[in-house]
Biopython code that builds the backbone (N, CA, C, O; Angstrom):
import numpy as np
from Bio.PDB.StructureBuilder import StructureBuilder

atoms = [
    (1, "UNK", "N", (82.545, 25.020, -8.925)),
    (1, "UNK", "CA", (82.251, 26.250, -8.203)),
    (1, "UNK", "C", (83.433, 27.191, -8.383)),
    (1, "UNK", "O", (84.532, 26.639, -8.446)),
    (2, "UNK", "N", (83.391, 28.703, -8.491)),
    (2, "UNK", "CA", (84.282, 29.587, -8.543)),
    (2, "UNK", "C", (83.991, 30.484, -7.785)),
    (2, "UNK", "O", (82.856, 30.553, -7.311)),
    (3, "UNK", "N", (84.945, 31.372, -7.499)),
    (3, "UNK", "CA", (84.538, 32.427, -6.365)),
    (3, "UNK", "C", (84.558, 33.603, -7.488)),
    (3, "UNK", "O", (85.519, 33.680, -8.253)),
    (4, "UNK", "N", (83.158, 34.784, -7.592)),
    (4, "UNK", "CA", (83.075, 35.908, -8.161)),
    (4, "UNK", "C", (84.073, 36.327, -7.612)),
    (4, "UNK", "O", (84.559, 35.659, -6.698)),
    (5, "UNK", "N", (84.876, 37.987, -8.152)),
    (5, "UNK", "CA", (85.520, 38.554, -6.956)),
    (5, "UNK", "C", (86.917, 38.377, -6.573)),
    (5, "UNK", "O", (87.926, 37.816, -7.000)),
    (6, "UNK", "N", (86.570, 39.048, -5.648)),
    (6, "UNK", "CA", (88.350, 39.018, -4.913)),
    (6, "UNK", "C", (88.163, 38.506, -3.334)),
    (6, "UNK", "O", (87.297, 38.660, -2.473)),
    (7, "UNK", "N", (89.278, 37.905, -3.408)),
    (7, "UNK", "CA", (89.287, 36.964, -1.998)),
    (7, "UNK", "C", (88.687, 37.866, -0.892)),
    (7, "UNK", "O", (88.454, 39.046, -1.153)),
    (8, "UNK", "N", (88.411, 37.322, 0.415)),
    (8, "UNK", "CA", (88.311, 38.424, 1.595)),
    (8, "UNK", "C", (89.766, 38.454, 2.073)),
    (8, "UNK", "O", (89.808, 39.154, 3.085)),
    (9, "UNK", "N", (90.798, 38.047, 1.802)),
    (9, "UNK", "CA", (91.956, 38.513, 1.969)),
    (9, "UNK", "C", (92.209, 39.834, 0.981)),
    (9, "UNK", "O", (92.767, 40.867, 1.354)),
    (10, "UNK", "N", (91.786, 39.636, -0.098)),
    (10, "UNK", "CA", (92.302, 40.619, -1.200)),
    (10, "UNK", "C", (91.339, 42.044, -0.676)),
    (10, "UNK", "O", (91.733, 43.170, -0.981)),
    (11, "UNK", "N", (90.280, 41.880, -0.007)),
    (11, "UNK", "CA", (89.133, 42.441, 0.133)),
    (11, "UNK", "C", (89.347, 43.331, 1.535)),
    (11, "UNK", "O", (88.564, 44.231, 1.839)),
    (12, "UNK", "N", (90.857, 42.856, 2.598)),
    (12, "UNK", "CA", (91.089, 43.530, 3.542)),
    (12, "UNK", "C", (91.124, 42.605, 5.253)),
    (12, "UNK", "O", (91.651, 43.022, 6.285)),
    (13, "UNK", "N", (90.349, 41.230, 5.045)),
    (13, "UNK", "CA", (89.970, 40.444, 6.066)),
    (13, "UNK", "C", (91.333, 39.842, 6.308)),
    (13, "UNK", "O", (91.939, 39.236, 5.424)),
    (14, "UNK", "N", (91.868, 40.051, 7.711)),
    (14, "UNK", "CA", (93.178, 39.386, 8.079)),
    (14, "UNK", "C", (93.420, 38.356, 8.601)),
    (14, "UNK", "O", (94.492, 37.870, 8.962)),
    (15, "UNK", "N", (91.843, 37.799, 8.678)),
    (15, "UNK", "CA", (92.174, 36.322, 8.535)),
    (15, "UNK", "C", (91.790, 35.041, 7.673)),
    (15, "UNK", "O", (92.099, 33.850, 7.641)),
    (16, "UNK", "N", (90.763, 36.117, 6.835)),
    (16, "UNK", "CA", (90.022, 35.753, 5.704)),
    (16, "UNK", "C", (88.740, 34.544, 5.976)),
    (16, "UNK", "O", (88.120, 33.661, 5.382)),
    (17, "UNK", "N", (88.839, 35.113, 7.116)),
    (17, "UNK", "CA", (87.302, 33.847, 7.863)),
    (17, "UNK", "C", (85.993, 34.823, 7.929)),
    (17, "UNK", "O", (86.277, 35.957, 7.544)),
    (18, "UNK", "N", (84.817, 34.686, 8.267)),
    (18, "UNK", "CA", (83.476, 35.358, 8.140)),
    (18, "UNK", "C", (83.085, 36.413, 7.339)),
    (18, "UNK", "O", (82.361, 37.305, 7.780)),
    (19, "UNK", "N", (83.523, 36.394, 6.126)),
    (19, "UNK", "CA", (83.631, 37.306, 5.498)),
    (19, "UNK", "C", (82.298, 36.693, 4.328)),
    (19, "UNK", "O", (81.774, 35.581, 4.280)),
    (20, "UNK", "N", (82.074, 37.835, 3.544)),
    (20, "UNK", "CA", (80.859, 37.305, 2.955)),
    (20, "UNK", "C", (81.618, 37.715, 1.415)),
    (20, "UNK", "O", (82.376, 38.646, 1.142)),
    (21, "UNK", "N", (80.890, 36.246, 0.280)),
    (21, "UNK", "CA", (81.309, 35.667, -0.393)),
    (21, "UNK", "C", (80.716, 35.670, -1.027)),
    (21, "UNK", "O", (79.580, 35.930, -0.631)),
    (22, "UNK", "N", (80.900, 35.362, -2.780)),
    (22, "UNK", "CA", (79.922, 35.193, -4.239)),
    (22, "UNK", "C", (80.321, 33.992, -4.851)),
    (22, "UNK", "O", (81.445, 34.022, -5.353)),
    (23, "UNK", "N", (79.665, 32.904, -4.941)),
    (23, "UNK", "CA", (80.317, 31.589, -6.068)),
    (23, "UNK", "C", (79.066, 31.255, -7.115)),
    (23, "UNK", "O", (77.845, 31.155, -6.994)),
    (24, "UNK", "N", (79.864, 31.155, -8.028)),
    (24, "UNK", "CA", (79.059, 31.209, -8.923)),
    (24, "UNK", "C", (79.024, 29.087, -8.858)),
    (24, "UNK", "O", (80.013, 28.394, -8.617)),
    (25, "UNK", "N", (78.072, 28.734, -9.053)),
    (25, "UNK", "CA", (78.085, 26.990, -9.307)),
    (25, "UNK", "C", (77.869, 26.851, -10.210)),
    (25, "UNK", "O", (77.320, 27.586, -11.030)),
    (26, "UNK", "N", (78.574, 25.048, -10.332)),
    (26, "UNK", "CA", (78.388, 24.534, -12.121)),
    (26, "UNK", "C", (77.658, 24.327, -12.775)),
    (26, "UNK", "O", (77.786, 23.975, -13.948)),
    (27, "UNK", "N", (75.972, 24.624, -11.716)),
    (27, "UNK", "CA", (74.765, 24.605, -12.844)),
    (27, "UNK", "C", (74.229, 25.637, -13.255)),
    (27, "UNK", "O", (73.200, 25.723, -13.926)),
    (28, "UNK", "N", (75.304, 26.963, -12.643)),
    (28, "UNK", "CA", (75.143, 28.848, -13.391)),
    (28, "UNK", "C", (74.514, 29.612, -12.283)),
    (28, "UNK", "O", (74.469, 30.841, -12.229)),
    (29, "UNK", "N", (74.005, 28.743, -11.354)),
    (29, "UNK", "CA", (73.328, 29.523, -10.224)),
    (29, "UNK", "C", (74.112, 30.224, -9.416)),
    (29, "UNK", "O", (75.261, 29.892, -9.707)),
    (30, "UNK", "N", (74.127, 30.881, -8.703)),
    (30, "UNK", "CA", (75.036, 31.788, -7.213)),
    (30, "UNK", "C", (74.335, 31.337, -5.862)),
    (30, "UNK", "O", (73.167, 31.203, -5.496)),
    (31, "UNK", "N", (75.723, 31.144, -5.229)),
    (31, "UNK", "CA", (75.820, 30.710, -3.972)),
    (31, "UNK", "C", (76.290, 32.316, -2.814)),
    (31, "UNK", "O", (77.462, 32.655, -2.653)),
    (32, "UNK", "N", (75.517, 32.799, -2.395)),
    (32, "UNK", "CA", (76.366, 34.052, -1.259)),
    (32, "UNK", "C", (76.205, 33.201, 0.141)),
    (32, "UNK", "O", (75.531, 32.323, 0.679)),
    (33, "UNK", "N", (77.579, 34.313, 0.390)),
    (33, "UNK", "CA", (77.710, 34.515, 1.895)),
    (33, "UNK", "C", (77.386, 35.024, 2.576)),
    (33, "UNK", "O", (78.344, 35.773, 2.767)),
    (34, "UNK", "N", (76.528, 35.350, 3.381)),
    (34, "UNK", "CA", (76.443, 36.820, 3.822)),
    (34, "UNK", "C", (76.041, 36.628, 5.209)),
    (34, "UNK", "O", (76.383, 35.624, 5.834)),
    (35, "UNK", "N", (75.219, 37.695, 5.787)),
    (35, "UNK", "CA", (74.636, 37.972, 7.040)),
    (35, "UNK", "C", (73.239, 37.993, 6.514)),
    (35, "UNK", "O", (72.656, 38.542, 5.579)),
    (36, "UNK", "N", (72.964, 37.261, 7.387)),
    (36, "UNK", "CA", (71.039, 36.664, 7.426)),
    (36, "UNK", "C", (70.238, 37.310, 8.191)),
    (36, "UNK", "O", (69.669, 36.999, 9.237)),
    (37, "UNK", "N", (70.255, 38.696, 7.260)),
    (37, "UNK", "CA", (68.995, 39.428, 8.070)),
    (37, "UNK", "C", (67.737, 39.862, 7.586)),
    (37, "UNK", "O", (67.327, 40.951, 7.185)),
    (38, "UNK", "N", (67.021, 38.302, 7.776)),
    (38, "UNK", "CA", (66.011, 38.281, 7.286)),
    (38, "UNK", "C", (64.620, 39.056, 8.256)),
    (38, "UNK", "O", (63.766, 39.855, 7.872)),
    (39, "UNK", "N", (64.816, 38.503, 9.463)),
    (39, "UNK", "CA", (63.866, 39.002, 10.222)),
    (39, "UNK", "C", (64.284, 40.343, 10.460)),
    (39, "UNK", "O", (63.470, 40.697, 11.314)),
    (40, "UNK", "N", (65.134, 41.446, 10.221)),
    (40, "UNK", "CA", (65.097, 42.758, 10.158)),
    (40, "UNK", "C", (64.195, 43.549, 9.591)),
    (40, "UNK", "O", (63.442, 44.484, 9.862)),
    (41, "UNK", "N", (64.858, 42.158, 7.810)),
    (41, "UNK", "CA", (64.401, 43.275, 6.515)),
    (41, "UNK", "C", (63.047, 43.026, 5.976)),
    (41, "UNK", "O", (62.399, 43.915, 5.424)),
    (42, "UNK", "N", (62.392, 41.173, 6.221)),
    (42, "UNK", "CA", (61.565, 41.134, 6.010)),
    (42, "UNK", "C", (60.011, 41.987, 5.468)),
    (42, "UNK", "O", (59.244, 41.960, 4.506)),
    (43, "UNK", "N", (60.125, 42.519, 6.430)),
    (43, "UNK", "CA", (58.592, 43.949, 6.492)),
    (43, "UNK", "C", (59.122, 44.562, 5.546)),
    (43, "UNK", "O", (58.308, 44.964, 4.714)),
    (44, "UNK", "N", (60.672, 44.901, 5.250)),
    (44, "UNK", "CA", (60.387, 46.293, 4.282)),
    (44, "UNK", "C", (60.873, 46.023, 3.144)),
    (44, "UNK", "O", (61.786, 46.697, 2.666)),
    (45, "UNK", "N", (60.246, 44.813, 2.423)),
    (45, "UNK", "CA", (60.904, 44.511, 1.318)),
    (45, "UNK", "C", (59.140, 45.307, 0.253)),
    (45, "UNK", "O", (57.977, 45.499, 0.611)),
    (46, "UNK", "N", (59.783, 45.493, -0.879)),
    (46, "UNK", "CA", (58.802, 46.324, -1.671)),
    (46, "UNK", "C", (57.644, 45.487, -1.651)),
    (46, "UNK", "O", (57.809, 44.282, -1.463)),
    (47, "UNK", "N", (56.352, 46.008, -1.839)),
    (47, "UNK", "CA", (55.433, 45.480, -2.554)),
    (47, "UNK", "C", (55.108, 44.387, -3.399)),
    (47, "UNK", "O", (54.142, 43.627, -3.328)),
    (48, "UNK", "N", (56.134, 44.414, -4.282)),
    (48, "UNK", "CA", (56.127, 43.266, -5.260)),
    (48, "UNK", "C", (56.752, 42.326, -5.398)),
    (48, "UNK", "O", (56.697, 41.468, -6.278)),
    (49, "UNK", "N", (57.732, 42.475, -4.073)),
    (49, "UNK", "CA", (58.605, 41.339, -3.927)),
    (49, "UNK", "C", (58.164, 40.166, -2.587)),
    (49, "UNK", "O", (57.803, 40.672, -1.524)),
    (50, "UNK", "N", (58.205, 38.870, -2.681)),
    (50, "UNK", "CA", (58.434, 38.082, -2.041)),
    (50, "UNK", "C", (59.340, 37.181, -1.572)),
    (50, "UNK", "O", (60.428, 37.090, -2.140)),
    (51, "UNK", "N", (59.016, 36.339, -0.413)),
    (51, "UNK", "CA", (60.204, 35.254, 0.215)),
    (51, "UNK", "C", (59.679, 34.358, 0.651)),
    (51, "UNK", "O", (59.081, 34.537, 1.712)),
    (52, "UNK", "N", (59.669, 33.246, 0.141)),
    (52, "UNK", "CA", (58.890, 31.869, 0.165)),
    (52, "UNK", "C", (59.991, 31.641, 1.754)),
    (52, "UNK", "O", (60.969, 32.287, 2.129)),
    (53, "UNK", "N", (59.292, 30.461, 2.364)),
    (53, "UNK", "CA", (59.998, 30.108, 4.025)),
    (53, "UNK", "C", (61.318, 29.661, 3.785)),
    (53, "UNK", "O", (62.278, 30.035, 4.459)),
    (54, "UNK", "N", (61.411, 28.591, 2.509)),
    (54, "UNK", "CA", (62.714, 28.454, 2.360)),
    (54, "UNK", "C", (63.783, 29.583, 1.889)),
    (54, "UNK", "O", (64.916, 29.278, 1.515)),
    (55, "UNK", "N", (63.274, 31.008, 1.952)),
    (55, "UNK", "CA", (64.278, 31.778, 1.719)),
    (55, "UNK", "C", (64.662, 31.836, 2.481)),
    (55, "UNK", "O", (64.491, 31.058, 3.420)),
    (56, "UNK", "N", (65.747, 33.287, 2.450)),
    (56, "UNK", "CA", (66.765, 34.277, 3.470)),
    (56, "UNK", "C", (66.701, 35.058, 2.727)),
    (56, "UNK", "O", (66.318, 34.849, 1.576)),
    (57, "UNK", "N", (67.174, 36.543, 3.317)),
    (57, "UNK", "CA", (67.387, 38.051, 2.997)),
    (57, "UNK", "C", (68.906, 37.711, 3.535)),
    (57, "UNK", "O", (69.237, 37.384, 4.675)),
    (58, "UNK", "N", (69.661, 37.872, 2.465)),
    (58, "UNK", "CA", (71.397, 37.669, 3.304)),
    (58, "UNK", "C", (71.961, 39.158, 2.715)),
    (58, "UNK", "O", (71.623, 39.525, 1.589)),
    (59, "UNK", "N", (72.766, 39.909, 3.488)),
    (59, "UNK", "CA", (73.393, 40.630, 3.034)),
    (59, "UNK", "C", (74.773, 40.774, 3.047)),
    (59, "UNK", "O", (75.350, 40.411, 4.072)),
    (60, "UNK", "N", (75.708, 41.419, 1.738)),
    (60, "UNK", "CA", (76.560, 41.530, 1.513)),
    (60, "UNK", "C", (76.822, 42.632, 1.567)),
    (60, "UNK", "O", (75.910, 43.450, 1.689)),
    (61, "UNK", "N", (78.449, 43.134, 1.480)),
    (61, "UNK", "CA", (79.021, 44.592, 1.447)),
    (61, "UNK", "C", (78.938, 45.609, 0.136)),
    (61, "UNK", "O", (79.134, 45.272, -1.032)),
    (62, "UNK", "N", (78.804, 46.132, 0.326)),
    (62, "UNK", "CA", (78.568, 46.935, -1.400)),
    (62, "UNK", "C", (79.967, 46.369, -1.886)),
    (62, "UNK", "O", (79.833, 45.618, -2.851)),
    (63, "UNK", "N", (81.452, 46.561, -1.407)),
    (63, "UNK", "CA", (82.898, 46.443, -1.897)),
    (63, "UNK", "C", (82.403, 44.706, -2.181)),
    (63, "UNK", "O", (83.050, 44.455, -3.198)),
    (64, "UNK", "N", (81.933, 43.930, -1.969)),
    (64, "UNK", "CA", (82.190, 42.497, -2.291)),
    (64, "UNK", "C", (81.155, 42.315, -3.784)),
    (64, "UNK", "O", (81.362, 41.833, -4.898)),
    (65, "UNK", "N", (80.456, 42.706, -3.390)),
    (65, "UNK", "CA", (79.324, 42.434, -4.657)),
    (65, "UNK", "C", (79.684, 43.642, -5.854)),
    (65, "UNK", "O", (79.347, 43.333, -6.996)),
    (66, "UNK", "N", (80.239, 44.777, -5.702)),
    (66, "UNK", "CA", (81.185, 45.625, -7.006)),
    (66, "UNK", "C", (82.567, 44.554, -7.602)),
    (66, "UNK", "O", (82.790, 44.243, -8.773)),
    (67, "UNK", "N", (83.476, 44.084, -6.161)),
    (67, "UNK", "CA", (84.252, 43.690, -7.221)),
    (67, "UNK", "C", (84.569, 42.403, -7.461)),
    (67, "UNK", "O", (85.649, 41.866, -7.708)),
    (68, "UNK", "N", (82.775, 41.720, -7.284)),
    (68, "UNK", "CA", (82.339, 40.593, -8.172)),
    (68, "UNK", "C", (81.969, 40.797, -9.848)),
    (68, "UNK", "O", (82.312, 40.023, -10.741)),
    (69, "UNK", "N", (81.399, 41.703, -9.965)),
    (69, "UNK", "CA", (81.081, 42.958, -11.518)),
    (69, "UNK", "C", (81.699, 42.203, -12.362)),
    (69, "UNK", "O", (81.095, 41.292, -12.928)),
    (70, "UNK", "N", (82.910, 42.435, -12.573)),
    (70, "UNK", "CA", (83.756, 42.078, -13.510)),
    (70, "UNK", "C", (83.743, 40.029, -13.538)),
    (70, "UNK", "O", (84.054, 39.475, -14.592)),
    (71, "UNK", "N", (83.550, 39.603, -12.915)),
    (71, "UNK", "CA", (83.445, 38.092, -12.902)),
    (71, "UNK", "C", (81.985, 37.796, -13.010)),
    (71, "UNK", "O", (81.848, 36.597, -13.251)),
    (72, "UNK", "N", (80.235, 38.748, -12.881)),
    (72, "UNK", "CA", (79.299, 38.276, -13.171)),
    (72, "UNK", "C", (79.139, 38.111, -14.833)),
    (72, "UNK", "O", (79.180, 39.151, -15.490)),
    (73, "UNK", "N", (78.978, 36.984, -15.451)),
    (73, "UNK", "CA", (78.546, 37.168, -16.656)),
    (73, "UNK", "C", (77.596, 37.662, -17.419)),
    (73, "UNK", "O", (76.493, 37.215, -17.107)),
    (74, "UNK", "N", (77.580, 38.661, -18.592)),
    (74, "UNK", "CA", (76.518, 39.244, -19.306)),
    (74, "UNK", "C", (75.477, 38.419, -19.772)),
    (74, "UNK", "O", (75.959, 37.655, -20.608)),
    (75, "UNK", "N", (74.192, 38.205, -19.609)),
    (75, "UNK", "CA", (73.013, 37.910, -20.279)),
    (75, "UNK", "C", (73.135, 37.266, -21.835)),
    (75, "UNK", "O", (72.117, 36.988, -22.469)),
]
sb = StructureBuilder()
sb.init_structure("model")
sb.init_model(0)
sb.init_chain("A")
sb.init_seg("    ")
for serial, (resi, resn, name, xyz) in enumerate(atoms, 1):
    if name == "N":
        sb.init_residue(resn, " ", resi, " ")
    sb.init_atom(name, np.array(xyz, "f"), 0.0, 1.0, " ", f" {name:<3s}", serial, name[0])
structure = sb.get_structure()
């Protein structure tokens, strides 16, 4: 496992606890951190998108998931 990104210390968090996170795992998949707001966003997800029960809608900060960018790998 690796962390996309820059620490939540590097990221501004002063204690670097609840902060939401990108890891990439050793079978290529991504692991986030985030805030689980699923029952918010649920209803207003587009048309064509779905969420089987075992999902979540987690969200991250725009600043965590930009300066993951440079650590997501190209296609």
């Amino acid at each position: 496992m690796r962390r996309l990104g820059a620490t939540p210390q590097q990221r501004g968090s002063l204690s670097g606890g609840n902060c939401p996170d990108i890891f990439e795992l050793s079978d290529g998949s991504f692991a986030i951190i985030g805030t689980d707001r699923t029952d918010a966003l649920d209803g207003q997800l587009p048309f064509d998108a779905s969420r089987g029960n075992h999902e979540r809608i987690v969200v991250i900060t725009r600043e965590t998931l930009l300066r993951a960018k440079t650590d997501i790998p190209e296609v």
